[in-house]
N, C-alpha and C positions, 0 to 999 in steps of 0.2 A: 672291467671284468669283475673285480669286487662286487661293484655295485650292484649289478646283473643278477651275481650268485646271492647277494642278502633280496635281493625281489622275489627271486626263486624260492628261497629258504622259505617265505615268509606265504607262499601260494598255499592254498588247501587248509590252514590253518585257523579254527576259526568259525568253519562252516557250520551253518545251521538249516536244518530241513524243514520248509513251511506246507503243512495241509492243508491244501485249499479244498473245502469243501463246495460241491458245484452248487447251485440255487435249487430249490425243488423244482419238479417240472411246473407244477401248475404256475409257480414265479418268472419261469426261462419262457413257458408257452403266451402267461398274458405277455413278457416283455415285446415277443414276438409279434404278437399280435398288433401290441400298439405300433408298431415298427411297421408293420404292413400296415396297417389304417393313416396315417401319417404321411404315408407315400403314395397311398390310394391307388395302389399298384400288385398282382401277384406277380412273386415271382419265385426265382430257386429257392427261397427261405420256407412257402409252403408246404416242400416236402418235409421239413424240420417240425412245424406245425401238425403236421399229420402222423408223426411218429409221435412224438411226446402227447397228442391226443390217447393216440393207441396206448400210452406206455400211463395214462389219467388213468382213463377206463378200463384198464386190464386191474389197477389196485384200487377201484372205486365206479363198480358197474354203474352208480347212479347216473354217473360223467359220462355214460357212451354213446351220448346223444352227439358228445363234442366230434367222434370221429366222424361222422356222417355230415359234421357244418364243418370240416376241415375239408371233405370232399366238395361240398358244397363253394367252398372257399376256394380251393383249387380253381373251380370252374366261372368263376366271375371275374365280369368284365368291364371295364368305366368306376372311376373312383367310385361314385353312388353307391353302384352294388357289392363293390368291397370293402367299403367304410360299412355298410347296412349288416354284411356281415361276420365284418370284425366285432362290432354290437352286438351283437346276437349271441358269440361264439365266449366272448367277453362278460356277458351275462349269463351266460351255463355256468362259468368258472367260479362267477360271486354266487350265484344264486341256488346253483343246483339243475 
């Protein structure tokens, strides 16, 4: 019973609260992307990709090219045309 109650005493005591700041999108959307190209597969992570596209080009009009090759991206099918383009989509994000 001692024992118990100094384990107890000893809870909450101590604590420190850590800030995890998230990645930027354009960092979370390429991670995503190579994640799709890698598995040369779409799937439910697309829709993730097409938000954080939108959420590019909403704070950098020059990038709105990316929401229309996340559509594009959606709709492809055979590793080929999803690796072709994840490149593509992967080279808006470096290049402009």
């Amino acid at each position: 019973l001692l024992l118990g109650a100094a384990g107890w005493a000893g809870c909450g005591s101590g604590e420190t609260v850590v800030q995890v700041t998230p990645p930027p999108a354009v960092d979370q959307l390429r991670t995503t992307l190579n994640q799709i190209g890698e598995a040369g597969v779409v799937d439910s992570s697309v829709e993730y990709v097409q938000q954080l596209a939108e959420e590019i080009a909403a704070a950098d009009p020059s990038k709105a090219k990316l929401v229309e090759a996340g559509e594009k991206l959606a709709r492809s099918r055979g590793k080929s045309a999803v690796k072709k383009q994840v490149d593509a989509m992967l080279g808006m994000l470096d290049g402009g």
